[in-house]
N, C-alpha and C positions, 0 to 999 in steps of 0.2 A: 504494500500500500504506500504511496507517495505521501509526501508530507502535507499536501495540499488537499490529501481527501481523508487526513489518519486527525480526527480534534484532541485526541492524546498524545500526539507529538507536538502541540500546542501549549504550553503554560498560562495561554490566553486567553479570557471567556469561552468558556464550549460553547460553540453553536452546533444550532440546531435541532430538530425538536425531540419530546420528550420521550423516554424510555421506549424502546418497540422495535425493531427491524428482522423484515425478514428478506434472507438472502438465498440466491441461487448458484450454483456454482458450475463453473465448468464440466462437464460428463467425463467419464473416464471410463476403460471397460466393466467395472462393478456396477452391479444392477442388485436390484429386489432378489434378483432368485440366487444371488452367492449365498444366502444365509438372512437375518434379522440384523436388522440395524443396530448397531452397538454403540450406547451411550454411557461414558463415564461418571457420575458425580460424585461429587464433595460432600453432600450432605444429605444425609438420609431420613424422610419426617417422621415427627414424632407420633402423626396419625393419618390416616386416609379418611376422616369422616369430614367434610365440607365444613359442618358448622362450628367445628371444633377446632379447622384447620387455620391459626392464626398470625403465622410466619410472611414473609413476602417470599422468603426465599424457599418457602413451602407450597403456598395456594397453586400456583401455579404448577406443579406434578401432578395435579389430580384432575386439571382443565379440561383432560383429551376423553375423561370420564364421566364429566359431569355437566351438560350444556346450559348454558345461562338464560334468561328469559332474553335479556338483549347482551348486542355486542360492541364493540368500536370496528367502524369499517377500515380496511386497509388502501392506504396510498401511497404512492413512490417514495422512495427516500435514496436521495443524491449521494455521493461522494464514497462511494464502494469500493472493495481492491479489483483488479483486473477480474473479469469475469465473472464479478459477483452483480446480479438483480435486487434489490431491496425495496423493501416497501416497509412499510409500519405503520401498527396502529393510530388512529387518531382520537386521540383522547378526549377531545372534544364533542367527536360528534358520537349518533347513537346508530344501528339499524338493527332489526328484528330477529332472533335468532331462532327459541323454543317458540316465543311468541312471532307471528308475523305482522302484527301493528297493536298499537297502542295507542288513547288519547288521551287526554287531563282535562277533567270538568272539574266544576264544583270549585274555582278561584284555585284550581290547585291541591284538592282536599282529596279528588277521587281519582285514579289509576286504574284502567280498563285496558285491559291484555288479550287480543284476541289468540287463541293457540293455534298453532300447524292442525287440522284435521287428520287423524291417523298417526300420528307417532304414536310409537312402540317404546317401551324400555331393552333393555338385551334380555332380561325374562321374558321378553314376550306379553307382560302385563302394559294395559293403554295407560301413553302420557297425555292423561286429557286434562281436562282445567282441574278436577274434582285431583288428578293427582299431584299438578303443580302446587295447586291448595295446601296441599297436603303436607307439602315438604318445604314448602313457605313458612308455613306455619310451626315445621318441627325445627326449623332454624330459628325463627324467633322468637322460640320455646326453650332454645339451647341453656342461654343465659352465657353465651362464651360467643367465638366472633361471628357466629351468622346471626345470634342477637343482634348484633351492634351492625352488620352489615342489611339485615332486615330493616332495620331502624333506620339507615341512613343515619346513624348515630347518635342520632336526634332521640332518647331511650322513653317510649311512655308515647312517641306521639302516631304508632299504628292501632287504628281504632279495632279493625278487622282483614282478614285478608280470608274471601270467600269466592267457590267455583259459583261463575253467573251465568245468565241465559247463552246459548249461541255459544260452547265451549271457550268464555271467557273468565278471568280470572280477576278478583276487583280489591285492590286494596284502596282502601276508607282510612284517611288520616285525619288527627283534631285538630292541623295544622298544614297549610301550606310548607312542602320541602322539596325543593328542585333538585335534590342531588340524588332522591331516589330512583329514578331512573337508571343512573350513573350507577347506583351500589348496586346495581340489578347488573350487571355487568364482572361481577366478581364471582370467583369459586368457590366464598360462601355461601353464596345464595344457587348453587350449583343444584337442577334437579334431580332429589332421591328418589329412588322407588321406596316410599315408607311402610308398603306392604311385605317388601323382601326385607327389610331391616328388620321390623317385628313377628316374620316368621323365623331367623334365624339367632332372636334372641336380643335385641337390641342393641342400644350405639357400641356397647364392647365389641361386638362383631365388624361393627362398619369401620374400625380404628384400622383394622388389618385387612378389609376385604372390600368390594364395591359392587353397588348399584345403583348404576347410573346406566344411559341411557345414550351416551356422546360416540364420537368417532370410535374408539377403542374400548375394550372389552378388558380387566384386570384378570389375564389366564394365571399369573402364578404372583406371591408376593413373599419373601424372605426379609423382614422386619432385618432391617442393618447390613444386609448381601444385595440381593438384586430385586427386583420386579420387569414380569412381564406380563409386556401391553400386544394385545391381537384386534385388527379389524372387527369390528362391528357388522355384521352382514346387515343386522337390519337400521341401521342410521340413519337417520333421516335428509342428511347434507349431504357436502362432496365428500366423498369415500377418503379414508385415509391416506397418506400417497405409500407408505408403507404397511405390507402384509403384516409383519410381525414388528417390536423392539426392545431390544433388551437392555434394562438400564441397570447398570452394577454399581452398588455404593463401595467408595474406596475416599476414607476419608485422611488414607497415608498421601501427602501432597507429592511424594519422590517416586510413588509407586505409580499417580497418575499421569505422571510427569511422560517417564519412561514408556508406560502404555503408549499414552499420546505419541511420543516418538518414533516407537517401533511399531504403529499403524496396527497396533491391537485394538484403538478406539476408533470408530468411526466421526464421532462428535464426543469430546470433552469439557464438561462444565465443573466450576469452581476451581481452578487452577492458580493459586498463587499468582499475585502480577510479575513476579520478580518468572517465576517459572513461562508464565505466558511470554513473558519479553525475550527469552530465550529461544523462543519458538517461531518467534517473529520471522525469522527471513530462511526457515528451515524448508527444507523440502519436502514435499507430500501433506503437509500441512497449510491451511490458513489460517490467519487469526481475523476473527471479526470481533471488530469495538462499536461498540452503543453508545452514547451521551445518555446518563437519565439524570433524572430525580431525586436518587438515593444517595444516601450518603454513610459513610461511618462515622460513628459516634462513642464517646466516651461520656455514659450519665452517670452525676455524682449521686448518691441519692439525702435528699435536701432535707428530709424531714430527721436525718442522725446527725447526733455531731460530731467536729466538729464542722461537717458540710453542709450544715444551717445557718452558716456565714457566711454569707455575700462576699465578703472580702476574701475571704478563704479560697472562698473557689475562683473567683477571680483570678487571683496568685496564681493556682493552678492552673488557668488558663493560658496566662503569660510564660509559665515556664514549660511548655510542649513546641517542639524543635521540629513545628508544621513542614516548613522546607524539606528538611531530610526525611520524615516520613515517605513524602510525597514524591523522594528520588527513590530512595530506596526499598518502599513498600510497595508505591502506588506504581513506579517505575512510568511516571508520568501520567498514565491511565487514571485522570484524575486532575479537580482542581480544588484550589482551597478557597475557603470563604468563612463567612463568622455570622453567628443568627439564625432566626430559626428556616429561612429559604435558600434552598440552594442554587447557585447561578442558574440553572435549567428549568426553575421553576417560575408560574408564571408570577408568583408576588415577590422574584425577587428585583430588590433595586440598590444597585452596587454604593448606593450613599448609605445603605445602612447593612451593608454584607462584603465589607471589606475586610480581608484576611487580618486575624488577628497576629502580632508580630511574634517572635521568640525574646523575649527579654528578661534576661534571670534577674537582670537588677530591679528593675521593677517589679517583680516578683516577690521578689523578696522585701519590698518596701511595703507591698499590699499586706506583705504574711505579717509582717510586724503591725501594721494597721489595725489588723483583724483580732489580734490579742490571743490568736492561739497559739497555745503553749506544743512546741516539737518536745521529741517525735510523735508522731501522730500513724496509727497503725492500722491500716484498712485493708479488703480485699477486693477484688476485682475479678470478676467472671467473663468468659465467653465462651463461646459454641464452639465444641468439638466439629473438626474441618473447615474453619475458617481460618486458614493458615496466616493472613492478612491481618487478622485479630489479633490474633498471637503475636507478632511480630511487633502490630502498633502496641499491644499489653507491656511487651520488653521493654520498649525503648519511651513508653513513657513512667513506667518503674524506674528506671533508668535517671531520668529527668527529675523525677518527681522527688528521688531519695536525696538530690542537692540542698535541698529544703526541710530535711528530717521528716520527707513523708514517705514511710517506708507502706510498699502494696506486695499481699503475696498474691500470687496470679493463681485462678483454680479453675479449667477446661472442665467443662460439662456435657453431657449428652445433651442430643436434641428437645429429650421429652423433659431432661433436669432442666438445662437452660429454658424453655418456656415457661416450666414451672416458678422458676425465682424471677423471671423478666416479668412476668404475669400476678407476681403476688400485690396484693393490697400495697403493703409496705415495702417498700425495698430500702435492703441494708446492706446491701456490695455495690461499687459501679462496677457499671455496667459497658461493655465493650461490643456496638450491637451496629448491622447493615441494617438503615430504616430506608422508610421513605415511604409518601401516601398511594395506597391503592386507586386512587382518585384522586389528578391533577388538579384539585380546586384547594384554594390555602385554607376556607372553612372546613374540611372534609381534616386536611391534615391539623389544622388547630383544635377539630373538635376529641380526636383522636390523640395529640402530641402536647398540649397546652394544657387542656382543663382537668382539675385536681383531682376530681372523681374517677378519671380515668385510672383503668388497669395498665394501660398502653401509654401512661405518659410515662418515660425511659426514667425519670427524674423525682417524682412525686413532687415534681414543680406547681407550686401556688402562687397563683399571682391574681386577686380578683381583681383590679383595673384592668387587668390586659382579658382576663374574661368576659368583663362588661362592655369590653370593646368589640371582643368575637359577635356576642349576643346584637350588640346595634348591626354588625356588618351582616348578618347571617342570612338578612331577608332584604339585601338592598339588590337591584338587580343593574345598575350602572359600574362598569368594570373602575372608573377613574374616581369613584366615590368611595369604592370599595377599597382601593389602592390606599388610601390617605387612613384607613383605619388600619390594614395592614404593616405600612409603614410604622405606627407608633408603637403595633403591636413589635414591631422588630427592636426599637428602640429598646423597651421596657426590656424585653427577653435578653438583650444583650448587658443592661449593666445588670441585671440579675445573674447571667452566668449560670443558667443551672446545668448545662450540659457543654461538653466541649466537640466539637464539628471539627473533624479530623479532617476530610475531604473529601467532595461530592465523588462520586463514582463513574468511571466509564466501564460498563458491563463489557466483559470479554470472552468470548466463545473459542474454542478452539476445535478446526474441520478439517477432517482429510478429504484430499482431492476426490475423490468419489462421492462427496457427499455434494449434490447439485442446490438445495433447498434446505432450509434453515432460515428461523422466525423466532422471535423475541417479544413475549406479549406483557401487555402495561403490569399485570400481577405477578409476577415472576419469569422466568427463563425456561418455561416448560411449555411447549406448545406443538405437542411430536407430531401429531396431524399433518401438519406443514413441512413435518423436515422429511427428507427424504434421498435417496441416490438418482 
């Protein structure tokens, strides 16, 4: 890829748009009939059930299983390596997936979904409205993220969600909210068959096993080893472009590395950047770079002490050595910024998300400010296979111990890390890839800012900057809405409660036989689309 079409070879605003690309690649003699499509990953989820499925770097494994009521349609995307096709979702807009149209009456109150007539599930039981109902409802009955994605986050304000005349399906809100649409677009609100879940025993069954209804079928699943995905005979859409795919969890970064090299992998995902950068100009491989949304993060958690001090974590703020991360971790693939938007997102604005500097002396001016007393002895988690974590967890231990703030580092499985990311209270920081399911800054502030949340990384409280969400939430002028944004950023920044390591450029790794590969807004999982 040339310098001119690679925005990770750029240290300069990333353009272009947000999270999504799917790419085609030059043909080689490999075909569908050598064997199933072989995908390597990093990280292996904590569950298969939709509602429960609460990760970014998760939702997205389960997509090609569980079809949504709507979609984001796909459009061209510029600046590819030789021979690569790209398109990507667009986040903005909507089209008809399980459902084939939709209107909003009632000022916005009521949500009418007309269904495909005739869809099937892979049992062979009908996906009519009485079933979509059905599993609408068992998600936002969950109390875990197809609650929150049912809701459109908004918690309290779906009045009912019922099958109506003419196989539609009609959710009744006690409130106007435009963003449900949009959450209807995610793979928690993915449709269950809730008659196969409750003949084989309930949601403990669906953690390991699936019924769904999507392009692929779940033939075999090894919770930490592999899973495999087979064609759908009876699917409603375009057919998979792959008969079978076998996806192996390997969350050794040296072991994936080496696959990927000696062309054991067909597509590998989660790869170290420093390992991806290695692979750069290697033969029989490509590397594809996304621009998103996401970013890594380091949350302190704000309600222990002594990280209940503003000043405190400020310090800490000032003493993380952003540049060298970002050569050494990010290996460019990545840019840095400070605040709660990240350059690619649309609220942000570079007067109030300018990279915060590396300065110990100031640092250290802040720590004496703060009046707390070193050393001071905390711990810090992250997710097993995120080798990137790991790496950023070192070198800011590293940093951190100049200041007698000693952190011991503790790697967690997928289902531990959910667990403590997810608790009410959080007592570790936390070392985590975010970023919103939904391109709207209300969607990610109602999820990343407000205290009640499970999902804010920080147990960050801040009511002015709430009361400001709440004025922005129903205004529907883009440049009104900006200027409460804005002060949101301001407040969130002398607060400090989390540290913004560096937005992300998603990176994929493909052997030349691999023609087709796609990157959807919820994760890196959209096998449908990939293909030889």
């Amino acid at each position: 890829m040339s310098d001119a079409a690679s925005p990770a070879r750029r240290l300069g605003r990333l353009a272009g748009p947000l999270v999504v690309a799917l790419a085609a690649f030059a043909p080689s003699a490999a075909s569908a009939a050598d064997g199933p499509l072989i995908v390597n990953y990093s990280l292996p989820p904590p569950t298969l059930d939709p509602a429960f499925d609460c990760d970014i770097t998760d939702l997205g494994f389960i997509s090609s299983l569980y079809p949504t009521l709507l979609r984001h349609p796909q459009v061209p995307l510029e600046g590819a390596p030789e021979g690569v096709a790209v398109t990507r979702e667009d986040p903005a807009k909507l089209e008809g997936y399980v459902a084939e149209s939709w209107t909003v009456l009632d000022d916005g109150k009521t949500l009418t979904f007309k269904i495909r007539d005739g869809l099937v599930f892979s049992t062979g039981r009908p996906m009519d409205a009485a079933a979509v109902a059905a599993s609408l409802n068992r998600a936002l009955q969950s109390g875990a993220c197809g609650t929150y994605f049912t809701e459109a986050s908004q918690f309290g304000n779906t009045e009912s969600i019922t099958a109506g005349e003419g196989n539609t399906v009609v959710i009744t809100l006690k409130r106007p909210e435009p963003l449900v649409p949009f959450a209807l677009t995610v793979q928690a609100t993915g449709i269950v068959d809730v008659a196969e879940v409750e003949a084989n025993g309930g949601d403990q069954w669906l953690a390991s096993h699936a019924a769904g209804g999507g392009p692929y079928v779940l033939a075999e699943y090894q919770p930490g080893v592999k899973a495999v995905f087979k064609a759908n005979p009876t699917f409603f859409g375009t057919p998979a472009r792959e008969p079978e795919v076998v996806v192996n969890f390997i969350t050794d970064n040296a072991t994936l590395l080496l696959q990927a090299r000696n062309g054991n992998a067909d597509i590998t995902l989660g790869l170290s950047k420093a390992a991806v950068a290695s692979l750069a100009d290697s033969d029989g491989v490509k590397v594809i770079e996304v621009p998103t949304a996401r970013w890594q993060l380091v949350g302190f958690p704000t309600k222990v002490a002594p990280f209940d001090n503003v000043k405190f974590r400020e310090a800490l703020t000032y003493a993380v050595p952003y540049e060298a991360i970002l050569k050494t971790v990010a290996h460019g693939y990545g840019e840095l910024f400070f605040g709660p938007f990240p350059p690619a997102f649309p609220a942000y604005d570079e007067r109030f998300g300018a990279p915060r500097p590396y300065d110990l002396e100031k640092a250290r001016a802040l720590l004496a400010e703060s009046g707390v007393a070193t050393p001071v002895n905390a711990e810090l988690i992250f997710r097993e296979g995120q080798v990137d974590q790991e790496q950023i967890a070192t070198i800011v231990q590293g940093a951190w111990s100049q200041l007698g703030v000693n952190i011991a580092i503790k790697k967690l499985p997928a289902s531990g890390f959910q667990q403590a990311a997810q608790a009410e209270d959080k007592t570790a920081l936390i070392v985590r890839f975010d970023g919103p399911s939904i391109a709207d800054p209300a969607w990610l502030l109602d999820y990343d800012l407000r205290a009640a949340s499970v999902y804010n990384m920080s147990n960050y409280d801040s009511p002015e900057a709430e009361k400001l969400l709440d004025e922005a939430h129903p205004l529907a002028d883009q440049a009104e809405r900006q200027k409460y944004w804005d002060r949101i950023a301001e407040i969130w920044i002398a607060d400090a409660p989390r540290v913004p390591v560096y937005a992300d450029v998603y990176t994929a790794v493909v052997a030349d036989d691999v023609k087709h590969w796609s990157y959807a807004q919820n994760g890196p999982f959209d096998i449908d689309n990939w293909g030889r």
